[in-house]
C-alpha positions as CSV (number, residue, x, y, z in Angstrom):
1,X,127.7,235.2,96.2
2,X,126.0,238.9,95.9
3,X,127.3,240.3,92.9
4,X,124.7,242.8,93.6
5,X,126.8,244.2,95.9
6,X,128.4,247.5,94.8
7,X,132.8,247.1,96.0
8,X,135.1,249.7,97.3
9,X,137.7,248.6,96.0
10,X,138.5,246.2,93.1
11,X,142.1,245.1,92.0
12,X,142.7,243.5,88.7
13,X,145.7,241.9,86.4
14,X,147.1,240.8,89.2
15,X,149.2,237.3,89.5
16,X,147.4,236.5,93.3
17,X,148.5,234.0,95.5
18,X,145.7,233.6,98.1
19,X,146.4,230.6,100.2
20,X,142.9,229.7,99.5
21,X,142.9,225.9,98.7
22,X,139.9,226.2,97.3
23,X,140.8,228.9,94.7
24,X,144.8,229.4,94.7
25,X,145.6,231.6,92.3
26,X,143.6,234.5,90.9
27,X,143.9,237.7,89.0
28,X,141.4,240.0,90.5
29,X,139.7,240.6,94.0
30,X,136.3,242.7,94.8
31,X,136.6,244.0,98.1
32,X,134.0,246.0,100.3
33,X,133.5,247.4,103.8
34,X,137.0,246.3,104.9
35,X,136.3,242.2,103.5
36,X,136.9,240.0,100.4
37,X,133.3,239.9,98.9
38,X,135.1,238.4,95.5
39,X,138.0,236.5,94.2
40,X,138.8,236.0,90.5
41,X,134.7,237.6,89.5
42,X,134.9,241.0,89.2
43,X,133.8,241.7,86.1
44,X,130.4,240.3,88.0
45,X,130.2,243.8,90.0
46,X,128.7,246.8,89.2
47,X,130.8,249.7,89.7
48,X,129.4,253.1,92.0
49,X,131.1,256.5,91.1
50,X,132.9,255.5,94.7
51,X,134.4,252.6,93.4
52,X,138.3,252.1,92.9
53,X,139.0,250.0,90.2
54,X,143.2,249.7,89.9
55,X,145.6,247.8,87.4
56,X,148.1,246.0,89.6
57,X,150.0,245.4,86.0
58,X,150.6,242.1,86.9
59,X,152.7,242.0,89.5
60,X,152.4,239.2,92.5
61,X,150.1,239.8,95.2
62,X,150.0,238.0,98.8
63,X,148.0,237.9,101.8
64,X,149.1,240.5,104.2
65,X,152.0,239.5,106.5
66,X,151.7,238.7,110.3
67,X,154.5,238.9,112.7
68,X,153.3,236.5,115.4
69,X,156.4,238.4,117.7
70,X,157.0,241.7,117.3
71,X,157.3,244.4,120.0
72,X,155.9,247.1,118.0
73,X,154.3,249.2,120.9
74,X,157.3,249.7,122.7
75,X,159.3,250.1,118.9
76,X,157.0,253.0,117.6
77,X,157.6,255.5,121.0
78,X,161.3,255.3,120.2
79,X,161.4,254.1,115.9
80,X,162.0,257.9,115.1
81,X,164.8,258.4,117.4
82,X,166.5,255.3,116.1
83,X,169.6,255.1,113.8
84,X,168.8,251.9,112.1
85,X,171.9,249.5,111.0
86,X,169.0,246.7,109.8
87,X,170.3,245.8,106.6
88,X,173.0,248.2,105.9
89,X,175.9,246.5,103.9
90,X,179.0,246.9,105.4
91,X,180.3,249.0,108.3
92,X,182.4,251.9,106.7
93,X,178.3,252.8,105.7
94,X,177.4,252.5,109.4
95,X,180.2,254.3,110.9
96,X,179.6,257.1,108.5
97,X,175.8,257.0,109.2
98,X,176.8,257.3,112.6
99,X,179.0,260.6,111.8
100,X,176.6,262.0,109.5
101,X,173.9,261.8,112.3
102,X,176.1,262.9,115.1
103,X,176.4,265.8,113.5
104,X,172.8,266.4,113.3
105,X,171.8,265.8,116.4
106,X,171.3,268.6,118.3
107,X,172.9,269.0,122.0
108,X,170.9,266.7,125.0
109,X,170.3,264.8,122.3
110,X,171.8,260.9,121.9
111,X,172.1,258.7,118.5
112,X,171.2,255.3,119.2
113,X,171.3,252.0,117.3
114,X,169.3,250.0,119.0
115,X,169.3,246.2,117.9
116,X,168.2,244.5,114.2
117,X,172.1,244.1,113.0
118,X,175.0,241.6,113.3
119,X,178.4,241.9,112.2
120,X,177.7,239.3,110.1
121,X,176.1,241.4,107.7
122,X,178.5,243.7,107.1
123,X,181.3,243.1,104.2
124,X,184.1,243.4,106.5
125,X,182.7,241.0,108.8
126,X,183.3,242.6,112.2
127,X,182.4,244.6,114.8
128,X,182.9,248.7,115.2
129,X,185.5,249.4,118.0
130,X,185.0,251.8,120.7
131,X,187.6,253.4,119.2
132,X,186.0,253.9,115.7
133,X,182.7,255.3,117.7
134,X,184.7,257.7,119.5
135,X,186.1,259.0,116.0
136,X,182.8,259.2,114.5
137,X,180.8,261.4,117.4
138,X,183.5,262.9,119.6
139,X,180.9,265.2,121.3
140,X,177.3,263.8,121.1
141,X,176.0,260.6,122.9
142,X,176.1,257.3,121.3
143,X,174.6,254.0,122.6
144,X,175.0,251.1,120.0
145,X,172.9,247.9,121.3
146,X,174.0,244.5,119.9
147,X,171.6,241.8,120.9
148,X,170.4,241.7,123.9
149,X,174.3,241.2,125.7
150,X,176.0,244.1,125.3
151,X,176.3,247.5,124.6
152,X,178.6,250.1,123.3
153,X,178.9,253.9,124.8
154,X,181.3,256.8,123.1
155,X,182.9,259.1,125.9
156,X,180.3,260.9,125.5
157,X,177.4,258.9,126.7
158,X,179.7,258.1,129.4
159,X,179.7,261.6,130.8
160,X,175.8,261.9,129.7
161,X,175.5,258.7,132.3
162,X,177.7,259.8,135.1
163,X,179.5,256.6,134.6
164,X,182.9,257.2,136.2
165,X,186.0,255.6,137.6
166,X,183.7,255.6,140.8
167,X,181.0,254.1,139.6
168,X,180.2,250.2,141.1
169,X,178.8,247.8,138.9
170,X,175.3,247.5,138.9
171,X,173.8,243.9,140.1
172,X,173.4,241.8,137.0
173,X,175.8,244.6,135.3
174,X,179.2,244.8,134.2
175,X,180.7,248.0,133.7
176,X,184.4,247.2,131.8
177,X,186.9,249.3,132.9
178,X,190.8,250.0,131.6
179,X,193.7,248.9,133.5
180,X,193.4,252.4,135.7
181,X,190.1,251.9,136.2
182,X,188.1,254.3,134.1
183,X,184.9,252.5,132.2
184,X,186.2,252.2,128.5
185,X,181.9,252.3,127.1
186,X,181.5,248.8,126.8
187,X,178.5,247.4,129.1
188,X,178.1,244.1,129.6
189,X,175.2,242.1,131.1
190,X,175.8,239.5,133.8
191,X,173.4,237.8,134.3
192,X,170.8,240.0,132.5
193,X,170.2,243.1,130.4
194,X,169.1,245.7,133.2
195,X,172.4,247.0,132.6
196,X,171.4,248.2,129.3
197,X,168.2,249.1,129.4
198,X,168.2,251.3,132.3
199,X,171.4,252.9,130.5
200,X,169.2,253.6,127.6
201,X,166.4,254.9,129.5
202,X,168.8,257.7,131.0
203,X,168.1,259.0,127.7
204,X,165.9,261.8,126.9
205,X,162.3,260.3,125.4
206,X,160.4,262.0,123.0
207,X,157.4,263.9,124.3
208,X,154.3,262.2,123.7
209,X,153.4,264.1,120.1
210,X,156.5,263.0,119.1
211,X,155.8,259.6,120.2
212,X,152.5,259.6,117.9
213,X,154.1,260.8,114.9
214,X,157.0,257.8,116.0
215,X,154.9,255.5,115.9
216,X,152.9,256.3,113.0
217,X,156.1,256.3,110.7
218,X,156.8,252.9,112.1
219,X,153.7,251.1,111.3
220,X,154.1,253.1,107.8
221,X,157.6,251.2,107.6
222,X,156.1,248.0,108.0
223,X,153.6,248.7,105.5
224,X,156.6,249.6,103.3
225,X,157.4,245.6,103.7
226,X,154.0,243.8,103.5
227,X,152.7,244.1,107.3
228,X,149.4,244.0,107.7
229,X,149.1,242.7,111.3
230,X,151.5,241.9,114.4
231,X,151.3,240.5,117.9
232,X,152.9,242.5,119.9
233,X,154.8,240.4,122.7
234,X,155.1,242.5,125.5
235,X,158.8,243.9,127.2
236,X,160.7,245.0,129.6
237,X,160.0,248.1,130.7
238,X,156.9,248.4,129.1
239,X,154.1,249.0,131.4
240,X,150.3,248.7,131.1
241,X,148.8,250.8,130.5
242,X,150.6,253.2,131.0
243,X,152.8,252.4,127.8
244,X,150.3,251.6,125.9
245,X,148.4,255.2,125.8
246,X,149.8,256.4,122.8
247,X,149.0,253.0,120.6
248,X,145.6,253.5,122.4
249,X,145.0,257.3,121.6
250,X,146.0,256.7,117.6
251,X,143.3,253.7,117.6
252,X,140.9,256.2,119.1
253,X,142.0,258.5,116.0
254,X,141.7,256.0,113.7
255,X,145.4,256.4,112.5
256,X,146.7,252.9,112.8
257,X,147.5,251.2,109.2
258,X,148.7,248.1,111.2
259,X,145.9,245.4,113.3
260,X,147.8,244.7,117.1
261,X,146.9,241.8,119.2
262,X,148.9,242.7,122.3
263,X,150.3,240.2,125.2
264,X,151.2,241.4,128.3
265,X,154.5,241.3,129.8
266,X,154.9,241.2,133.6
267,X,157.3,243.8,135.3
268,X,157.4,243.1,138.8
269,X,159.6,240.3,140.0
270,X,158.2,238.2,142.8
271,X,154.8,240.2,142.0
272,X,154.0,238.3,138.6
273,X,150.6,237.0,140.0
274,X,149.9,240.2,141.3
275,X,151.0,242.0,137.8
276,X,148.2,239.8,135.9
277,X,145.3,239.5,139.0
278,X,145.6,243.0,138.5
279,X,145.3,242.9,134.5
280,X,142.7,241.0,134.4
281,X,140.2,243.2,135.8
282,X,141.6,246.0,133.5
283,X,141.2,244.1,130.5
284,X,140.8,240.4,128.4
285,X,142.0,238.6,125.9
286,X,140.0,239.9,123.1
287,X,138.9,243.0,124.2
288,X,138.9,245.6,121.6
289,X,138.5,245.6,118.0
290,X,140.1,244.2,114.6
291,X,143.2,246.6,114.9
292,X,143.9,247.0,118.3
293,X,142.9,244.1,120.9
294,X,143.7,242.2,123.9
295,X,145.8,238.8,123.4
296,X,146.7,237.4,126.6
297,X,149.6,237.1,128.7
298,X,153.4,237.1,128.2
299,X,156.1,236.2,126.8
300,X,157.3,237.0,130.4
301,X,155.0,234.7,132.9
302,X,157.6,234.7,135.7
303,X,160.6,235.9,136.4
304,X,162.2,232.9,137.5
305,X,161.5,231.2,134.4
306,X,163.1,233.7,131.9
307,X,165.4,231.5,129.9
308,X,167.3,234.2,127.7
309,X,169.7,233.2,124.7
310,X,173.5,233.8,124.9
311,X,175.3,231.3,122.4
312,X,178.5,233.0,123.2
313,X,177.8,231.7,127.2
314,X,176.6,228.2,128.2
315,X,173.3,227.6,128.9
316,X,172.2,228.6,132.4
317,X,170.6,227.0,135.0
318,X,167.0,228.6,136.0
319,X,166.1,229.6,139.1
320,X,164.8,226.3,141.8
321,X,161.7,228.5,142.6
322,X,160.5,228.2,138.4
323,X,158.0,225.4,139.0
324,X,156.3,227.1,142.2
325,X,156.1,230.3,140.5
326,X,155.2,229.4,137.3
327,X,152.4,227.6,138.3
328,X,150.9,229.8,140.4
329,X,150.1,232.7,137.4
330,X,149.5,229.6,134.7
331,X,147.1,228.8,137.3
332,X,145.6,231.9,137.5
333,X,145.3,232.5,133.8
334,X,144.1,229.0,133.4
335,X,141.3,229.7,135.2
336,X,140.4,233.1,133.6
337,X,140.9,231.6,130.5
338,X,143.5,233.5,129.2
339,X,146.0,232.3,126.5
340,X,149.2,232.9,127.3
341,X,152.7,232.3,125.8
342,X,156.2,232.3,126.8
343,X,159.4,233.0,125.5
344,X,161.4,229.8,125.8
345,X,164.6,228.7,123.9
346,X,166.5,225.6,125.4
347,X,164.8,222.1,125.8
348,X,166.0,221.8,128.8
349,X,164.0,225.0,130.3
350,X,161.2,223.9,128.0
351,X,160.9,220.4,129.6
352,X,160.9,222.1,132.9
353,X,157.9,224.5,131.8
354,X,156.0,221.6,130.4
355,X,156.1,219.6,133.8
356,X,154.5,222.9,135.6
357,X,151.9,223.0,132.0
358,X,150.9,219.3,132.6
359,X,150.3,219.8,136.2
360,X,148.0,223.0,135.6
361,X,146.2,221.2,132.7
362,X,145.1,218.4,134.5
363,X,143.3,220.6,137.3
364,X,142.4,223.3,134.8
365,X,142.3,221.9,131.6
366,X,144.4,224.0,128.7
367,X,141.4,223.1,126.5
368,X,140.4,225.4,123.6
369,X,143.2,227.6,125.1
370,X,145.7,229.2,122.6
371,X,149.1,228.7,124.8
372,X,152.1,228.9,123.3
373,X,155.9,229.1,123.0
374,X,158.0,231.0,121.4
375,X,161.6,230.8,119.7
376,X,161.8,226.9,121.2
377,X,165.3,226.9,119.1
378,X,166.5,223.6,120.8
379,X,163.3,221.6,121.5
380,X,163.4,218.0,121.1
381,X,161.0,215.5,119.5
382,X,159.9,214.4,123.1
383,X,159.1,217.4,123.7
384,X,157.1,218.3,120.5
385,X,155.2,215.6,121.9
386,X,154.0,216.8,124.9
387,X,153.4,220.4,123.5
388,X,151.1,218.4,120.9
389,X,149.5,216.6,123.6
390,X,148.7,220.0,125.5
391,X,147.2,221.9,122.5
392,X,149.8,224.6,121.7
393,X,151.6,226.1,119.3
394,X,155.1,227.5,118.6
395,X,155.6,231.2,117.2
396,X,159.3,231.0,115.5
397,X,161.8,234.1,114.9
398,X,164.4,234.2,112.4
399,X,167.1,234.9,115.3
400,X,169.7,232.3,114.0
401,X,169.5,234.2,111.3
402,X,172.0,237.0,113.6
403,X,172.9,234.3,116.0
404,X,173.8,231.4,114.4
405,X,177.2,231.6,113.8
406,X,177.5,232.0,116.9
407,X,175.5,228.9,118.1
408,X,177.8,226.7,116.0
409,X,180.9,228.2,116.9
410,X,179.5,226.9,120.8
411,X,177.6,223.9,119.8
412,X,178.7,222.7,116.5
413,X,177.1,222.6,113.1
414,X,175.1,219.3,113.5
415,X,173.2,220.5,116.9
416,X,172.5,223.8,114.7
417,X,170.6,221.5,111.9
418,X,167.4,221.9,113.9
419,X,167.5,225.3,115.6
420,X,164.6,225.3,115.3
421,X,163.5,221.7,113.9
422,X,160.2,223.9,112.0
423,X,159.8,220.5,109.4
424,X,159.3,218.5,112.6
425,X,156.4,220.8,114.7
426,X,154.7,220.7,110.7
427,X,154.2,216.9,110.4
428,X,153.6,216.8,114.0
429,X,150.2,219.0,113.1
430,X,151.7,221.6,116.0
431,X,150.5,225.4,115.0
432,X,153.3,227.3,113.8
433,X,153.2,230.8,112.7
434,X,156.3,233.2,111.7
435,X,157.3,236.6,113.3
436,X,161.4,238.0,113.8
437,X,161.2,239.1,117.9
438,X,162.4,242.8,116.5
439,X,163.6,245.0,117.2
440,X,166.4,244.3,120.1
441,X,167.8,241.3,118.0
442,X,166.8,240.9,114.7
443,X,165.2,243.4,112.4
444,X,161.7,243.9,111.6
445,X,162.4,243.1,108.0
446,X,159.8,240.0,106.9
447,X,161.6,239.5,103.8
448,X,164.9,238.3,106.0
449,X,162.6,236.1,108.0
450,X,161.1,234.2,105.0
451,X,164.5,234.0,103.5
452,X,165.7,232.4,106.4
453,X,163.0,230.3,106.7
454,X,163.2,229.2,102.3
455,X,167.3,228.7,102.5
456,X,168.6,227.8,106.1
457,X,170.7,231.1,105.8
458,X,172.2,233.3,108.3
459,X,172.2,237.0,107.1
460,X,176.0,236.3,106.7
461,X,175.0,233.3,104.0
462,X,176.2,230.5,106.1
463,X,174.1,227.6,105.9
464,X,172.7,226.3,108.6
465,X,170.1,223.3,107.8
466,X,169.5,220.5,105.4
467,X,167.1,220.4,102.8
468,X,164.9,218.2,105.2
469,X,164.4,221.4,107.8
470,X,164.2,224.2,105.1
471,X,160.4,225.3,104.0
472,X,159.3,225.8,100.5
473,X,158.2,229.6,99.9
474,X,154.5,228.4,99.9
475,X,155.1,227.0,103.3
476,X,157.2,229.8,104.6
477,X,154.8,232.0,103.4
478,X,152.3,230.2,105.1
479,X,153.9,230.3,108.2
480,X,153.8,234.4,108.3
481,X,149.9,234.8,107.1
482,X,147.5,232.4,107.9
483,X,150.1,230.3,110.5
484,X,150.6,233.6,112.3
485,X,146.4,234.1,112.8
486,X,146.5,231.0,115.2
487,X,148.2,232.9,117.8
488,X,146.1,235.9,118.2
489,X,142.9,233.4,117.5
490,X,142.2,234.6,114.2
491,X,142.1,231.6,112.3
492,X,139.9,232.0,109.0
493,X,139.6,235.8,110.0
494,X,143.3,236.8,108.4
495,X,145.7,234.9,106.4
496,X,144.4,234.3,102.8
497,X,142.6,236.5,100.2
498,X,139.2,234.7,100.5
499,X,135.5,235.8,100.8
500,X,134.4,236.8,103.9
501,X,138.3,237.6,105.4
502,X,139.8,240.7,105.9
503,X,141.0,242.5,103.1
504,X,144.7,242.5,103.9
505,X,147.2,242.4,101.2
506,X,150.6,243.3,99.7
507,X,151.3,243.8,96.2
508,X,155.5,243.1,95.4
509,X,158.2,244.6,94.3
510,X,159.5,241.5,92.9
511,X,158.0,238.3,92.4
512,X,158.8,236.4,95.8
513,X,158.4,232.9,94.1
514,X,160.5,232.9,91.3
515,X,163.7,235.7,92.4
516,X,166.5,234.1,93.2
517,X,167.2,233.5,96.9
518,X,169.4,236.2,97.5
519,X,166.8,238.6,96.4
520,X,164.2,237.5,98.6
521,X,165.9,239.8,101.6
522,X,165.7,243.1,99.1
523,X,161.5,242.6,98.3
524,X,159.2,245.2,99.3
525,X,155.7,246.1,99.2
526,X,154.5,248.4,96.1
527,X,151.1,248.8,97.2
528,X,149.6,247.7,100.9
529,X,146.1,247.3,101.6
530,X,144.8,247.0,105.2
531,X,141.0,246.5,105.5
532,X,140.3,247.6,102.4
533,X,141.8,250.9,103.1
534,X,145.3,251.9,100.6
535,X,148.1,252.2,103.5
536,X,151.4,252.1,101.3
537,X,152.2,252.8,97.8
538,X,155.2,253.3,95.6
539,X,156.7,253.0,92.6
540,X,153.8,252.6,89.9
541,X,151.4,253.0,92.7
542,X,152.6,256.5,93.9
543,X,149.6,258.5,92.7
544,X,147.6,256.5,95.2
545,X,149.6,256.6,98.3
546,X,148.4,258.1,101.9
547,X,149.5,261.7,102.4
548,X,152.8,262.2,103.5
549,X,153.7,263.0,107.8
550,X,156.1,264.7,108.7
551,X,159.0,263.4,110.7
552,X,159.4,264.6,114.0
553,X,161.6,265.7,115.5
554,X,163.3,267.5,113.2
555,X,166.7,265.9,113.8
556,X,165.4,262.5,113.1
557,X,167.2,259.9,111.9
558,X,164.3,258.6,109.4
559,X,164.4,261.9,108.3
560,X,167.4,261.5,106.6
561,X,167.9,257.5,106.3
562,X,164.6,256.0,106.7
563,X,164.2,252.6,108.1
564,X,165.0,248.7,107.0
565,X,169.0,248.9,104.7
566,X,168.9,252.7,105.4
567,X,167.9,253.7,101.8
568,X,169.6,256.9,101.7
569,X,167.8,259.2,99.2
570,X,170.2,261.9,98.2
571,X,167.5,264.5,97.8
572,X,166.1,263.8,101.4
573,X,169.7,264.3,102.8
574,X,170.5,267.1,100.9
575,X,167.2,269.1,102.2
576,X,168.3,268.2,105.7
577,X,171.7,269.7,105.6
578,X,173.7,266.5,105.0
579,X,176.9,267.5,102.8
580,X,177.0,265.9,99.2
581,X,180.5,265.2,99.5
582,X,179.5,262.4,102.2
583,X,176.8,260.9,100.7
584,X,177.5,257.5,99.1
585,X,174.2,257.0,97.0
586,X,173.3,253.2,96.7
587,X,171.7,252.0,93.3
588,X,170.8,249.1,90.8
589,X,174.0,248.3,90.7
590,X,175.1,248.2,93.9
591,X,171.9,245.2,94.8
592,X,171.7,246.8,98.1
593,X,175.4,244.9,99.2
594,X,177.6,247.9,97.6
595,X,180.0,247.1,94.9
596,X,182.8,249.1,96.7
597,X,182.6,246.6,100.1
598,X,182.7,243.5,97.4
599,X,186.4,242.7,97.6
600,X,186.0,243.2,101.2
601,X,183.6,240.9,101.3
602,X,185.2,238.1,99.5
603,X,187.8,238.0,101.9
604,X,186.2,238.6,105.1
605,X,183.6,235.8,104.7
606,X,186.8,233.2,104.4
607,X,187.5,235.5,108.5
608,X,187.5,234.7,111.8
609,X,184.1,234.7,111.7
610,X,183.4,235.5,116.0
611,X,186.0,238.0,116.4
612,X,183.7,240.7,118.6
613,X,183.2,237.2,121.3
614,X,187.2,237.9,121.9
615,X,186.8,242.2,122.5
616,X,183.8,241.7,124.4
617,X,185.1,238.8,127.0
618,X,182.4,237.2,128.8
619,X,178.4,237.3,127.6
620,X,175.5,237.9,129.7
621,X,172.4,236.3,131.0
622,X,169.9,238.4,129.6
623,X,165.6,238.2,130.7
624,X,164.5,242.0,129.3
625,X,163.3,240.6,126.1
C-alpha cells in the first residue's frame, strides 16, 4: 500500500461494514481521487491542508446501495411534479396531502400520484374512492396511478382529457362508465396500460430547465436513502435519445450525485429489431463513463413477449409469434455482444423465453455475456437450472412487497412461499442483485426493499415466506451492493469499501443490523459519499452538506412534502402558504405510522384485506413497464 499517498478524504470512528471478506469490519477509510486507497490505516496518511478528515461518531457505515431496476431517467423529468404517497401512513394523510396540493397548484396544472403506494400501507387498509378525490380537488386535475392496472381521475381531469359520454374506449383500454353512460374517472387497462399512460401524457410536462432541476432533486432523494448507483431499466414511452438529453446534459455539467448504467427499452411494436439495429450504431454497452454509461438492451426485447403481472387477473397467454420474434433481436444482440435482460415474471413465460435463449446460445454462444431476467416471481427449480446452465442472472424487486396480498388472495399462501424462491437462485450459484422496479409499482425506498427481503413482509406486515426463503441482513445487504454490480458488469468495481473500488458509501441513521425489523423501513442516510465527493448530509453531518437547489416549479409538490413518507416539515409548508390549521406534523412519537391512525389500524388489518379488487371489477394486462 502507498501510505505516501496524501487522501481527500478520510473518515474515522466509524462501525464499517465493508463486505470485504478479507477485512469485514473497520473503523476508518482513506479515500483519494474518487477510490478506497485505505481501510482500517489511516492514521498511516499524511494529511495536505486539502484533506477532510470527519468523525462519523460511530455510527454504521455501508457500501453504497445499487438498485439493479430502477427507472430513474424517466422518474427525474417528472419526480418534481409528483405528489408522492410512498410511505405515507394512512389515507386521511393522503387525501389531505391531496387537498393541500390541489390548492396549490396553479390552473393547467394537474396533481399526480404516480405509483410507489398500496392500500396496504395505509391504517385504514383501503383504497380512496372517486368520490373522496372529487371532495378533495373539486377544480384542479388529479390522476392517481395504482400499479400498473388502473387509474383514478377527479371530474376534473376528466374535462382536462376530453373524456366524455362520447368517448369510445381505447384498444387495450377501458373507460368505466355510470349506468347513463358518463365515464365515472376510473381507467382501466385491458389488456395493457396504454390507457394510462397516454392519459398521463395529456398532461402538461415541465419545460426542460425544470426537468434538470427534477431530476437533480431526485437523485438528491436517493442519496437521502443510501443510493449510490442504479440501472436504469428502460420504459415505455421513453425514447433514445431523445429522453435521455437531460440525464445526458447534467453528466456533461457534472451534476449527477448518482452513477447510471442505462438499458434500452424498445418502443416500436413489430419494429423491435429495427429499434436496436438502429441503437447499436448510436451507442454500446459500456460506452460512457463511471456515472453515466451504456448497459445493454431491455427489459422490453419484444413486444410479443411482454409478460406483465396482474395477481388480481389470471395469468395470460403470450402472443404465438414470441419465439419468432424474440429470437430474431436475441439474435441480433447476441451477435453484437450486447447484454441484455428482460422483464419476466411467470414460469411459464419464462420457460417459453428460455427455449428461444437456448436456441440462440447454441449458434451464438451467450458466453461472457451478462443476460438476465428480472422479477422471475414464479420460476421453478427446472428452470433455475437452465438459467444456470446459460450464464445469467436474476435482478429481484421487492413488488410482493405491494402485491402480495393480492397474489395469495389468487394463488394461495403456499404458491406465495417462493415468489421469488431468492434462497434457491443463492445455492444454485445464479447472480442475484436487488433493486424495487420504482417508481410505477413500488417505491424507490431501499430500506423497504431490504426489509422485505430480511422478514418475508408485505408493507402491510403480512408474512409471506418461511425462514428457509428469507435472507439474513448480511445477505440482503449483499444482494443491493456488490450483487447488484453483476448486472451493469461492475463486479469488483462497486459493492464493498475495499482498496482500489469506488468510494461509494452511506453512513445510517440507525444501525441497520441490530434495529428491530420494523425499523428497518424508517432508516436513512446521514451522510452519502459518491466517488469520494460528499452528496448528502444531515443530522450531525449538516455543516457538510451540498448547497441547497431550489425547487422548481414553484408549486411543487417536494417543495412542500418532499419525497419517500412525505416528511412534512412544518416550517417548509408554512413558507409555501400551506395553512397551519391543516398541517398534522409527524414526530418521534408517531414512528412514522401516526398514533392517531393506530386504532384504525388494529382493526383494519383483522379487514377485508382486497376490498379495491371488488370497486375496480376486472384487472388489466399491462406491458408499459
Amino acid at each position: 500500500m502507498e501510505t505516501s499517498q496524501i487522501p481527500d478524504l478520510v473518515l474515522y470512528n466509524g462501525r464499517i461494514t465493508t463486505l470485504d471478506p478479507k477485512y469485514p469490519e473497520a473503523t476508518n477509510v482513506a479515500i483519494k481521487d474518487g477510490r478506497v486507497i485505505g481501510v482500517d490505516d489511516a492514521e498511516e496518511y499524511q494529511h495536505g491542508p486539502d484533506t477532510k478528515v470527519i468523525d462519523l461518531k460511530g455510527r454504521r457505515v455501508i457500501p453504497g446501495l445499487n438498485d439493479s431496476h430502477l427507472h430513474v431517467i424517466r422518474g427525474g423529468l417528472n419526480y418534481n411534479m409528483e405528489l408522492r404517497w410512498d410511505g405515507v401512513p394512512s389515507l386521511a394523510d393522503a387525501l389531505r396531502m391531496l387537498r393541500e396540493q390541489a390548492q396549490r397548484t396553479p390552473p393547467g396544472q394537474w396533481v399526480r400520484v404516480v405509483g410507489g403506494w398500496t392500500e396496504f400501507q395505509f391504517a385504514e387498509r383501503r383504497m380512496p374512492t372517486l368520490e373522496e378525490i372529487n371532495a378533495a380537488a373539486p377544480e384542479t386535475p388529479v390522476f392517481i396511478l395504482h400499479l400498473y392496472c388502473r387509474a383514478l381521475l377527479n371530474q376534473a381531469a376528466l374535462r382536462a382529457c376530453g373524456y366524455t359520454k362520447d368517448t369510445p374506449n381505447p384498444p387495450g383500454g377501458e373507460i368505466q362508465r355510470d349506468g347513463q353512460g358518463n365515464p365515472t374517472g376510473l381507467l382501466i387497462a385491458r389488456p395493457n396500460a396504454t390507457i394510462l399512460y397516454a392519459t398521463l401524457a395529456k398532461g402538461p410536462k415541465l419545460p426542460p430547465e425544470q426537468q434538470l432541476n427534477s431530476t437533480r432533486h431526485f437523485m438528491r432523494e436517493l442519496n437521502r436513502l443510501g443510493l449510490t448507483s442504479i440501472i436504469d431499466a428502460g420504459g415505455g414511452f421513453q425514447n433514445y435519445p431523445e429522453d435521455y438529453a437531460i440525464i445526458e446534459e447534467l453528466h456533461r455539467k457534472g451534476e449527477m450525485t448518482l452513477r447510471i448504467a442505462y438499458n434500452l427499452f424498445t418502443q416500436k411494436p413489430k419494429q423491435e429489431k429495427e429499434d436496436f439495429a438502429r441503437w447499436i450504431k448510436l451507442t454500446g454497452p459500456g460506452k460512457g463513463d463511471d456515472f453515466f454509461r451504456c448497459n445493454g438492451a431491455g427489459e422490453m426485447l419484444v413486444f410479443s413477449a411482454a409478460d406483465f403481472e396482474d395477481f388480481l387477473e389470471p395469468r395470460p397467454d403470450l402472443n404465438a409469434s414470441l419465439e419468432s420474434d424474440l429470437k430474431q433481436v436475441v439474435s441480433l444482440l447476441a451477435a453484437n455482444k450486447w447484454p441484455f435482460r428482460l422483464h419476466a415474471t411467470y414460469d411459464e413465460s419464462i420457460t417459453r423465453f428460455l427455449n428461444v435463449f437456448e436456441e440462440v446460445n447454441r449458434e451464438t454462444p451467450f458466453k461472457g455475456l451478462n443476460w438476465f431476467f428480472d422479477h422471475c416471481e414464479t420460476v421453478t427449480d427446472r428452470n433455475l437450472d437452465r438459467i444456470k446452465a446459460l450464464g445469467g442472472g436474476i435482478a429481484i424487486q421487492h413488488r410482493m412487497a405491494y402485491q402480495g396480498e393480492y397474489f395469495m388472495d389468487r394463488y394461495g399462501k403456499q404458491a406465495a412461499e417462493r415468489t421469488p424462491p431468492v434462497r434457491k437462485m443463492l445455492e444454485l450459484g445464479i447472480p442475484v442483485g436487488a433493486g424495487t422496479d420504482a417508481t410505477r409499482v413500488a417505491s424507490y425506498n431501499p430500506w423497504v426493499s431490504l426489509y422485505w427481503l430480511a422478514t418475508g413482509k408485505t408493507v402491510g406486515g403480512v408474512s409471506m415466506y418461511p425462514d428457509k426463503n428469507v435472507l439474513t441482513r448480511e445477505n440482503a445487504l449483499r444482494l443491493y451492493t456488490q450483487g447488484s454490480s453483476w448486472f451493469s458488469s461492475e463486479s469488483g468495481k462497486k459493492g464493498a469499501i475495499a482498496e482500489g473500488q469506488l468510494a461509494d458509501l452511506a453512513v445510517l441513521s440507525h444501525d441497520y443490523f441490530s434495529v428491530p425489523d420494523e425499523q428497518i423501513k424508517s432508516i436513512e442516510s446521514v451522510f452519502t459519499v459518491v466517488g469520494g465527493k460528499i452528496v448528502h448530509a444531515t443530522d450531525d453531518f449538516a455543516p457538510l452538506a451540498p448547497p441547497p437547489i431550489p425547487v422548481l416549479p414553484e408549486w411543487s409538490p417536494v417543495k412542500v412534502f418532499g419525497g419517500y413518507g412525505a416528511p412534512l416539515d412544518v416550517r417548509k409548508a408554512a413558507r409555501s402558504g400551506v395553512p397551519m390549521a391543516q398541517i398534522h406534523e409527524h414526530s418521534a412519537e408517531c414512528n412514522h405510522g401516526c398514533a392517531h391512525s393506530a386504532h384504525q389500524l388494529l382493526a383494519g388489518v383483522e379487514a377485508a384485506r382486497n376490498r379495491y379488487a371488488d370497486f375496480f371489477g376486472l384487472g388489466c394486462d399491462c406491458f408499459a413497464f
